[in-house]
C-alpha positions in Angstrom: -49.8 32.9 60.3 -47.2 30.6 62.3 -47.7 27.9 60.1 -46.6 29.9 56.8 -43.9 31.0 58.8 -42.6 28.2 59.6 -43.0 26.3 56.3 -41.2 29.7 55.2 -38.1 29.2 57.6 -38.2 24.8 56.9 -37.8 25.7 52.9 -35.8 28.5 53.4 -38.0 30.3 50.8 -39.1 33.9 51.2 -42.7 34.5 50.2 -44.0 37.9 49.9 -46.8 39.1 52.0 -49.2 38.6 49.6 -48.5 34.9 49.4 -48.0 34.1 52.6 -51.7 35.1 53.5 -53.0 33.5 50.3 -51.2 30.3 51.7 -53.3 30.9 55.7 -56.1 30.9 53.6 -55.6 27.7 51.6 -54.7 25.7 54.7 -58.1 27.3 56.7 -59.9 25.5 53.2 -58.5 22.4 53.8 -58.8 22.3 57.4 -62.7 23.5 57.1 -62.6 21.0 54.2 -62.0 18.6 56.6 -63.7 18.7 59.3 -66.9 19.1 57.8 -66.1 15.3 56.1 -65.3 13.9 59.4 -68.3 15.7 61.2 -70.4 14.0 58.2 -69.2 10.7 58.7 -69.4 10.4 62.5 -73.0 11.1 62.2 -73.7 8.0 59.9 -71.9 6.5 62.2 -74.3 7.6 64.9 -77.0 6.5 61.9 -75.3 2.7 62.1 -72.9 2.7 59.5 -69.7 1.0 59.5 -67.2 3.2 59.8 -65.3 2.6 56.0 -68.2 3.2 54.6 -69.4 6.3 56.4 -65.6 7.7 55.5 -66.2 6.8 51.6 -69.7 7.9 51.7 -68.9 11.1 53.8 -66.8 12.2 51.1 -68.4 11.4 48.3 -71.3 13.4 49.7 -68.6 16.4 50.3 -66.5 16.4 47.8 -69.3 18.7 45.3 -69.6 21.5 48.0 -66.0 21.7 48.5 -64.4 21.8 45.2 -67.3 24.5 44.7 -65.8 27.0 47.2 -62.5 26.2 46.6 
């Protein structure tokens, strides 16, 4: 949680509990989020893709399964 607290003390805003662990788990979404694009595109990379088009393609491929569980 040191990242809600300490977007807490830079907007010196007080968020109760419940939003400050609703917040942990929207930055874990976007983090897992990601890295699973990244990890997607450096395999097409591997595949022989250049690299702007692995990124585009990457999350074009991603983009469904993520909106779905967020």
């Amino acid at each position: 949680m040191a990242s809600v607290d300490g977007l807490k003390h830079v907007t010196s805003s007080c968020l109760d509990d419940f939003a400050s662990i609703k917040m942990e788990f929207q930055i874990g979404t976007v983090v897992n989020a990601a890295v699973l694009v990244i990890d997607h595109a450096a395999q097409l990379i591997k595949e022989g893709m250049p690299p702007g088009e692995a990124m585009l393609t990457a999350m074009t491929v991603e983009f469904r399964p993520i909106v779905m569980i967020t």
